[in-house]
FILO-251737 format. One record per residue (C-alpha): residue in three letters; x negated, y, z. Coordinates in nm, 2 decimals, decimal comma, always signed. Each point is the difference from the previous one (the first is absolute). Example, Ala and Ser with C-alpha at 12.3 -4.5 7.8 and 13.67 -1.06 7.14 Angstrom:
// FILO-251737
type  X  Y  Z
ala  -1,23  -0,45  +0,78
ser  -0,14  +0,34  -0,07
// end
This chain:
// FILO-251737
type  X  Y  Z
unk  -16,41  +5,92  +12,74
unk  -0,37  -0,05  +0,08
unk  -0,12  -0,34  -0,17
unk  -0,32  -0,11  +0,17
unk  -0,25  -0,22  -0,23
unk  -0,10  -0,35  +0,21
unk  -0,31  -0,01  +0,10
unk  -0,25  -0,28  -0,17
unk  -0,21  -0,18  +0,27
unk  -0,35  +0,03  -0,08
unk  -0,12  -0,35  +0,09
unk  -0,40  +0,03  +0,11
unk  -0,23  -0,28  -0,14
unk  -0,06  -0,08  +0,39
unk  +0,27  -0,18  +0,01
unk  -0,14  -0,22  -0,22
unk  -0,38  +0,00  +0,01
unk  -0,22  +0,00  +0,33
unk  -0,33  +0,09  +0,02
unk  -0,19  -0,25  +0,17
unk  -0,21  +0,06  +0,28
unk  -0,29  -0,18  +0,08
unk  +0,18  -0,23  +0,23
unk  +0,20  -0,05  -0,24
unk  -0,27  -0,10  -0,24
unk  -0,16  -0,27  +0,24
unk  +0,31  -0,17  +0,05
unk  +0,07  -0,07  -0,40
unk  -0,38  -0,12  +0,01
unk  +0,03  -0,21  +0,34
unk  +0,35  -0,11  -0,13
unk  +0,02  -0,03  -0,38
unk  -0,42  -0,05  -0,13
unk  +0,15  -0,34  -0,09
unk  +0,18  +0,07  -0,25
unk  -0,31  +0,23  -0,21
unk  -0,20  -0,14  -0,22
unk  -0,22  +0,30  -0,06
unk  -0,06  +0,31  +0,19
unk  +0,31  +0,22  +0,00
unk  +0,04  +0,37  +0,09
unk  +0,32  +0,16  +0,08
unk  +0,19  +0,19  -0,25
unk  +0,38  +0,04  +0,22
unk  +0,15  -0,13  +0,27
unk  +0,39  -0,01  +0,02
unk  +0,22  +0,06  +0,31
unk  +0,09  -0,35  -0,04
unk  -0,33  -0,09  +0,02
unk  -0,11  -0,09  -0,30
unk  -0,35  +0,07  -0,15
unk  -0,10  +0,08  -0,35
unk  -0,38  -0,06  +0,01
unk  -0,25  +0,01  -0,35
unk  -0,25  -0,21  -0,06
unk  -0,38  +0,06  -0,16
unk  +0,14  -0,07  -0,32
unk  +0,23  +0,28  +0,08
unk  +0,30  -0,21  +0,00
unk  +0,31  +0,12  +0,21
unk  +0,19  -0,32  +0,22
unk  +0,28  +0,04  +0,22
unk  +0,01  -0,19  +0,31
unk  +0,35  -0,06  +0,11
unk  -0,08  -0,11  +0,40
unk  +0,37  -0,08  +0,02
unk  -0,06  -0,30  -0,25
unk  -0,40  -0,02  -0,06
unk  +0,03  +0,05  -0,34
unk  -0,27  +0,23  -0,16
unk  +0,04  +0,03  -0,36
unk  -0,18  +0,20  -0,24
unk  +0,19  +0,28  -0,13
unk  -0,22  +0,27  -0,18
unk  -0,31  -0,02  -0,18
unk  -0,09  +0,31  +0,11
unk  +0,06  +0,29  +0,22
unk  +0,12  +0,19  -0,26
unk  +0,25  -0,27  -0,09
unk  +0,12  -0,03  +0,37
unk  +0,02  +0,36  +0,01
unk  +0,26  -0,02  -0,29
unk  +0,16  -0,30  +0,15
unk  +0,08  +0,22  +0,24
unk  +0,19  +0,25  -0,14
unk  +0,26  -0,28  -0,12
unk  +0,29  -0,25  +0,15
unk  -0,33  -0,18  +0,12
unk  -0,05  +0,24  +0,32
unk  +0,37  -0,12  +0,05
unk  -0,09  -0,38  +0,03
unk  -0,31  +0,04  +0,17
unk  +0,11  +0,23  +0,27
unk  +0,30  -0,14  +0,07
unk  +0,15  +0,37  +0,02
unk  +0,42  -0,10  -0,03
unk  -0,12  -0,28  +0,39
unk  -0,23  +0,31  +0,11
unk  +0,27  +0,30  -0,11
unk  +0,25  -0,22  +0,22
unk  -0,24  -0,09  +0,27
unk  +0,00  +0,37  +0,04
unk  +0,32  +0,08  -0,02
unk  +0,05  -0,27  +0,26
unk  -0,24  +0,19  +0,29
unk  -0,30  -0,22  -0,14
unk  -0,31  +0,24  -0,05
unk  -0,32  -0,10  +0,04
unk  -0,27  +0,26  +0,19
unk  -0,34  +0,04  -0,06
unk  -0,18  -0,33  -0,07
unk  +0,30  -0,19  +0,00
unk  +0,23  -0,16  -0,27
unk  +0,34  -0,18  -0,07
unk  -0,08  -0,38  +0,06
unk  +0,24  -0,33  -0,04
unk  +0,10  -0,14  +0,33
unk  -0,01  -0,34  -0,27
unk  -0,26  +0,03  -0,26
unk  +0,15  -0,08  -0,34
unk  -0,18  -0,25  -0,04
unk  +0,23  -0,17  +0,19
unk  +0,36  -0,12  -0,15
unk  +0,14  +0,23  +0,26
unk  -0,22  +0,32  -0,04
unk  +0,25  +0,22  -0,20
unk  -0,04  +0,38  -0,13
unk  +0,22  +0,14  +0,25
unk  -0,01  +0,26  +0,26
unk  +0,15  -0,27  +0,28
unk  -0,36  -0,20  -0,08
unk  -0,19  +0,30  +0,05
unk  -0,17  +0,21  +0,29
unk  -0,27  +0,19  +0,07
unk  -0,35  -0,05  +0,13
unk  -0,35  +0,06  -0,03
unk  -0,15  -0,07  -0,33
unk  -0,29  -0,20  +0,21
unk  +0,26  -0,23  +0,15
unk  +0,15  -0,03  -0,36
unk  -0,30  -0,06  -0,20
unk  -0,09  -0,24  +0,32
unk  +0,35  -0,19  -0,04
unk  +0,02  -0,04  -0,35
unk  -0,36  -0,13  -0,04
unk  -0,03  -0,28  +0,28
unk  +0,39  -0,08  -0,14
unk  -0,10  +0,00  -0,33
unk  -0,35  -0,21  +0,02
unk  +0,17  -0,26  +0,23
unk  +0,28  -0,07  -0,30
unk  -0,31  -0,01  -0,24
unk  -0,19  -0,24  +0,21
unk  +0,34  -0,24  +0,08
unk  +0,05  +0,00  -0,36
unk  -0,39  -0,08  -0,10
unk  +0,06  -0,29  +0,30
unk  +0,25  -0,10  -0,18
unk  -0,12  -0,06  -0,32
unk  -0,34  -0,16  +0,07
unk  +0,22  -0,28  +0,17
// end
């Protein structure tokens, strides 16, 4: 009898980091310099579309475009780096919703990502491959930001009255 030894999948980190272009860079400024208080550079960008960006101070922030939260995460690069290496990556990436996306025929190209047909933001904007598709991370980062900044302006509406 011949027993054959199943073969592990070696997952790429492609599937869950992108490497932003320069297009991809002007449309998180045109779309998301709101939301900075300070000059930012890029650190990541995730296939979902999410940036972690440092600041001068060398502080790491992630800003998730699907809810406009950026919260600081790492004092440091170092200490990002070794946030990396535990269940953090997990959370941040998303990578059960992006394992399934691709599973489900879901796989972003070149310059694109896995994007929420609702934002979660939204009551309705669940982690789930049937809220998902794929698209350019321009139109994303474009989406998510006007979205986004129009909440945050209703709501600041709605308190000064």
């Amino acid at each position: 009898m011949n027993e054959q030894t199943p073969e592990t999948e070696e997952v790429s980190l492609d599937r869950y980091i992108l490497e932003p272009n320069d297009e991809i860079v002007d449309a998180l400024i045109n779309h998301w310099s709101w939301i900075f208080e300070d000059d930012i550079s890029i650190v990541m960008m995730s296939r979902l579309g999410d940036f972690f960006l440092e600041d001068d101070n060398g502080i790491i922030y992630w800003l998730n475009t699907g809810t406009g939260e950026l919260d600081r995460i790492a004092a440091s690069d170092a200490e990002f780096q070794q946030l990396l290496q535990t269940e953090s990556f997990d959370d941040w990436f998303l990578t059960d919703l992006v394992d399934e996306c691709h599973a489900a025929g879901l796989v972003p190209g070149d310059g694109e990502v896995l994007s929420y047909k609702i934002l979660p933001i939204f009551e309705e904007g669940e982690y789930t491959v049937e809220n998902m598709h794929v698209i350019s991370a321009e139109a994303h980062l474009e989406y998510s930001g006007v979205t986004v900044l129009e909440l945050v302006e209703e709501e600041d509406d709605a308190n000064q009255e």
